[in-house]
N, C-alpha and C positions, 0 to 999 in steps of 0.2 A: 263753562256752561255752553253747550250746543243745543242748539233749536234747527228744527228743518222749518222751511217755509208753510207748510200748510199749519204747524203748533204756532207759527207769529202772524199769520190769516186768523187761527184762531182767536189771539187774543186781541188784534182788531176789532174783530166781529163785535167781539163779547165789548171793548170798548175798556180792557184793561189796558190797550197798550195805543197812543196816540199816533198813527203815520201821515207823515207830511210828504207828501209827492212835488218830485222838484224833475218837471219835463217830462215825458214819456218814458224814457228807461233809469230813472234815478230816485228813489223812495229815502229817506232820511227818516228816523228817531231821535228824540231828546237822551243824550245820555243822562238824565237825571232819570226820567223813566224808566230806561233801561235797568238802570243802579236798582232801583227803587222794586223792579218785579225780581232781579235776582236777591233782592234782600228778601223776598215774600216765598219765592221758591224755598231758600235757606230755611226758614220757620214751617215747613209743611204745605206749601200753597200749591193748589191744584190746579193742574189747566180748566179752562174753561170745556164744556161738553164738546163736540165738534158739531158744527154749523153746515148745512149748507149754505156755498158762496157762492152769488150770481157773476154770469162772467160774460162781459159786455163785448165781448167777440162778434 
């Protein structure tokens, strides 16, 4: 399974998928979560709608 970054911003957003920021340029996931949305994909799971995301630049 491939995801671009703006589909894993998405499910951020939406609050499907939990990101832990570790420093300025290194963001980390729980592989159980991971596990757990490709298991949701597998059965029919749709992304979330797209979001606009505020960007603190």
């Amino acid at each position: 399974m491939s995801l671009s970054l703006s589909t894993i911003d998405r499910y951020v957003a939406a609050g499907v998928l939990q990101r832990y920021k570790i420093g300025p340029r290194r963001t980390l996931f729980r592989l159980r979560d991971v596990e757990h949305l490709v298991r949701r994909d597998d059965v029919g799971f749709q992304a979330p709608a797209p979001v606009r995301l505020r960007s603190d630049f």
